[in-house]
C-alpha positions in Angstrom: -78.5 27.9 20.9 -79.8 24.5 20.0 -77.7 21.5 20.7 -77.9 17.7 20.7 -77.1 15.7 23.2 -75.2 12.1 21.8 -73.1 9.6 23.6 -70.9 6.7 22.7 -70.7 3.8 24.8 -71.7 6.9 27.3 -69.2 9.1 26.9 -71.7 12.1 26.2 -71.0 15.2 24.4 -73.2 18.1 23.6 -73.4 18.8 20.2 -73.9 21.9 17.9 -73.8 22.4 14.2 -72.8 25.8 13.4 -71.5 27.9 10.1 -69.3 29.7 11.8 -66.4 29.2 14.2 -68.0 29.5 17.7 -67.6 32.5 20.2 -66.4 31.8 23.8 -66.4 27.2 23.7 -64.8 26.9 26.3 -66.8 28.8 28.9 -70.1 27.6 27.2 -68.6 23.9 27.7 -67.8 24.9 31.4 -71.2 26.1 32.2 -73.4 23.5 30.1 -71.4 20.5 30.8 -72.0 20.4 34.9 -74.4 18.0 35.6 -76.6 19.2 38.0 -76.2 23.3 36.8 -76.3 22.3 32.8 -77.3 19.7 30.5 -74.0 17.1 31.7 -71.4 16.0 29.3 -68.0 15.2 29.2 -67.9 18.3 27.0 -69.0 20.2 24.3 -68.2 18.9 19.8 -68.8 22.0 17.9 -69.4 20.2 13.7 -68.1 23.5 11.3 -67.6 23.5 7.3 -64.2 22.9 6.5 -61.7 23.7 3.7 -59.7 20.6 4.1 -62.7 17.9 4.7 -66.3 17.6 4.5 -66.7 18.4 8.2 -64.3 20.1 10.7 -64.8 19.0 15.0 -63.9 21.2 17.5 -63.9 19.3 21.0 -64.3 21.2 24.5 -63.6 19.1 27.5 -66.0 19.7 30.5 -63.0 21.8 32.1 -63.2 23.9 29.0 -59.9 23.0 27.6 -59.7 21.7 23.9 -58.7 18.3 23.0 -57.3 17.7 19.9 -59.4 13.9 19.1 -62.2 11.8 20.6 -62.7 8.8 18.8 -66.5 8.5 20.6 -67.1 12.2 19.5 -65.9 11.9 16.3 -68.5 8.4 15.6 -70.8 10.8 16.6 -70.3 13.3 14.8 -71.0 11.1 11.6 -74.2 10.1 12.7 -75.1 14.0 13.2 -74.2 14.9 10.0 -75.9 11.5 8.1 -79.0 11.4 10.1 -79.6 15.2 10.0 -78.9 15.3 6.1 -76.5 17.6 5.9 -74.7 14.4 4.0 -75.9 11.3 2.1 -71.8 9.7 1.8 -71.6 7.2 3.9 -67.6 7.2 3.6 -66.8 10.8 5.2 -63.8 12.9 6.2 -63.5 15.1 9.4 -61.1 17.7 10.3 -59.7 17.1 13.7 -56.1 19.0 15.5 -55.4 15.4 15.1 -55.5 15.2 11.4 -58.2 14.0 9.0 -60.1 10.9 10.0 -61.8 9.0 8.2 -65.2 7.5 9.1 -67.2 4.3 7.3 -71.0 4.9 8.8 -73.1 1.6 9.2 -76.5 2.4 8.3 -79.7 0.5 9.5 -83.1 1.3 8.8 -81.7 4.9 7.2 -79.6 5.7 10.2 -76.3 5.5 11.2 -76.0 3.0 14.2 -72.2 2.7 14.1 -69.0 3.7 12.5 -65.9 2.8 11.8 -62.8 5.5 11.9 -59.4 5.3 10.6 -57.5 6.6 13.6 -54.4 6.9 11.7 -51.2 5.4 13.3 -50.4 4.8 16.5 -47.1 5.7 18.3 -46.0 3.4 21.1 -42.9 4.2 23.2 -41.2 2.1 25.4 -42.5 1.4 29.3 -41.5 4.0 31.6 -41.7 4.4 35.4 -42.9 7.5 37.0 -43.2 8.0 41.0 -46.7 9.3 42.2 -49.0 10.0 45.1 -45.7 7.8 46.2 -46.0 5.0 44.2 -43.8 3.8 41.2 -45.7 3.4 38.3 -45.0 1.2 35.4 -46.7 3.0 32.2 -46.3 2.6 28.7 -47.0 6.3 26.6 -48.7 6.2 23.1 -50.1 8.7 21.5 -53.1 8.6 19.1 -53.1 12.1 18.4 -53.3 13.1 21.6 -51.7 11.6 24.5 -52.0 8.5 26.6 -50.3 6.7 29.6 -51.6 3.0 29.5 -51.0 1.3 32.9 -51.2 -2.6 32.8 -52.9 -4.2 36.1 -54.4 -7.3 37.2 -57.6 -5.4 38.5 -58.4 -2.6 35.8 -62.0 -3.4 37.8 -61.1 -0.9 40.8 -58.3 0.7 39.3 -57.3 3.8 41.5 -58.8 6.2 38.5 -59.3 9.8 40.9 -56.2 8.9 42.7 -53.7 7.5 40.6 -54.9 8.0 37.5 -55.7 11.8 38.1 -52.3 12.3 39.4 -50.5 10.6 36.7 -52.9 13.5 34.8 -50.9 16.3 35.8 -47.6 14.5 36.3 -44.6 16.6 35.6 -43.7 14.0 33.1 -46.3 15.4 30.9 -46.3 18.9 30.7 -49.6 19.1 28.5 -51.2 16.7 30.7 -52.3 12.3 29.8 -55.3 11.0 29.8 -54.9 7.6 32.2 -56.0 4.2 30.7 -56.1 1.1 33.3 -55.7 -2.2 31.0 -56.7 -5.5 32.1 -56.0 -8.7 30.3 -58.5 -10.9 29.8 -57.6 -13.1 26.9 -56.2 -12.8 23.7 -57.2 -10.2 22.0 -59.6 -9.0 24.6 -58.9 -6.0 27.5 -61.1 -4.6 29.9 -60.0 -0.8 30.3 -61.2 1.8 32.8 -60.2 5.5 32.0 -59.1 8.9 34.1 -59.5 11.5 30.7 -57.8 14.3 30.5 -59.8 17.4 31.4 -63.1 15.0 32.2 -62.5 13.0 34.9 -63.9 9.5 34.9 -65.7 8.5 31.8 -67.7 5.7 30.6 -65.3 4.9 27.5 -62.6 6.8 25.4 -62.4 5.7 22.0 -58.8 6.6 21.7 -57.9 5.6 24.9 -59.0 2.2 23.4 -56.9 2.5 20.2 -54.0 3.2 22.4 -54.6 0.4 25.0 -54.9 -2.2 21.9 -51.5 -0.9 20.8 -49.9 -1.3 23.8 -51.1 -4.7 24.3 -50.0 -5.7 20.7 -46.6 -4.2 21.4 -46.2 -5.9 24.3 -47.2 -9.2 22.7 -51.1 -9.4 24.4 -53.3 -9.0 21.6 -52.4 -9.8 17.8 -52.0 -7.5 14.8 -55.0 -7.5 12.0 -57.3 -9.4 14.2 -60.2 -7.5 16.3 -59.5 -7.2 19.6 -62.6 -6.3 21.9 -62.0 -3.4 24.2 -64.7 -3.2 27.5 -65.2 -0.6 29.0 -67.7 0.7 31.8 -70.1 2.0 28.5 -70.2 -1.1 26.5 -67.3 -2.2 24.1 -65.0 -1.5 21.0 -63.5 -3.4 18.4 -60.1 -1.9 17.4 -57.4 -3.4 14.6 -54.1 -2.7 14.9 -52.2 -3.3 11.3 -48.3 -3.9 11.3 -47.4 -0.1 10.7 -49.6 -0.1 14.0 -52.1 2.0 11.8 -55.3 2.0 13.5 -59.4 1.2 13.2 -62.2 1.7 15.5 -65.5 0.6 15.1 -68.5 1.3 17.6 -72.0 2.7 18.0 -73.0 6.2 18.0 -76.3 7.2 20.3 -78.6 10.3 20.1 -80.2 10.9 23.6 -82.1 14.2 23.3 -82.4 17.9 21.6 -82.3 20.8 23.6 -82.3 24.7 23.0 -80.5 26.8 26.0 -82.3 30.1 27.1 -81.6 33.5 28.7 -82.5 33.2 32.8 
């Protein structure tokens, strides 16, 4: 099986083009996503044909459970498709459990080097406090498709991401499990966020944990609607919008880092 390794902003996936829907993902995602055993990812993108959009993504988390979005996956994803010529649009749709996103790719020099993705809208709920590892937590849910538990702090820097945040995780609160996003302010219209992802551990960015950090900060009066607002993360940084109906862009590179092929030991 050949596969391409990609990452954006570091959060690295493992990538395979295929006609077909694939047979056993989530063990494959298991076994090549450890890092010293494997290749090392965060997981596994499977790009398939789709009756609905031009592409379809299927995303394995390194635990081998399937998320339904990743909005660094999904940039990548148009870069695969664009650079590898299995496209020449530059404005693309992709099948996600999510929904269909929509993807503007930047190109430069005839490839893409970044994208922008219409996340669709955002769904903020009001703060809520949850009790772990024996502390009350203040959190504020929004989901982006899939779920999120943004925690405001004054020190996002050495946020308690495999303590608190991998608790918070697999809180009874949420049954299908959160992914964990530690949100500093650092001016207007600019947060530095460190993540705890559901199924993945620590990662170097989330692109949807950044959409939902930027509309929690706009809800809670932070950061402005229909003005950028820079999200940094421990990979480098996004720039998200957040429109009145709290609809949702994302723009940020997309990286290729190698090609690979596994093979039988």
């Amino acid at each position: 099986m050949k596969f391409t390794k990609m990452h954006g902003l570091g959060n690295d996936y493992l990538y395979v083009y295929s006609e077909s829907e694939p047979e056993n993902p989530s063990e494959l995602s298991v076994k090549l996503s450890e890092r010293h055993f494997g290749a090392g990812s965060d997981g596994m993108i499977w790009i398939l044909p789709s009756d609905k959009a031009d592409f379809k993504m299927r995303i394995f988390n390194a635990d081998g459970s399937e998320a339904m979005m990743c909005g660094n996956g999904i940039r990548c994803v148009g870069k695969y498709v664009y650079d590898k010529g299995y496209t020449d649009k530059t404005n693309i749709t992709v099948e996600t459990l999510s929904g269909i996103k929509t993807l503007e790719l930047h190109i430069e020099n005839g490839k893409v080097r970044e994208a922008s993705v219409g996340m669709g809208k955002a769904v903020v709920s009001n703060q809520k406090t949850i009790t772990a590892i024996g502390q009350s937590v203040a959190l504020i849910p929004v989901s982006v498709g899939n779920p999120h538990a943004v925690i405001f702090t004054s020190d996002a820097e050495n946020a308690p991401l495999t303590t608190l945040g991998a608790a918070v995780e697999k809180h009874s609160e949420f049954p299908d499990g959160v992914n964990v996003e530690f949100v500093t302010v650092l001016s207007k219209n600019e947060l530095r966020m460190r993540v705890w992802e559901r199924g993945s551990g620590i990662t170097m960015a989330c692109g949807t944990g950044s959409c939902a950090s930027a509309a929690a900060a706009v809800s809670e009066g932070y950061c402005n609607f229909n003005e950028e607002i820079k999200v940094r993360l421990d990979g480098g940084t996004l720039t998200i919008k957040i429109a009145p109906d709290f609809s949702v862009e994302m723009t940020g590179p997309a990286q290729m880092i190698y090609e690979g092929e596994t093979v039988d030991d």
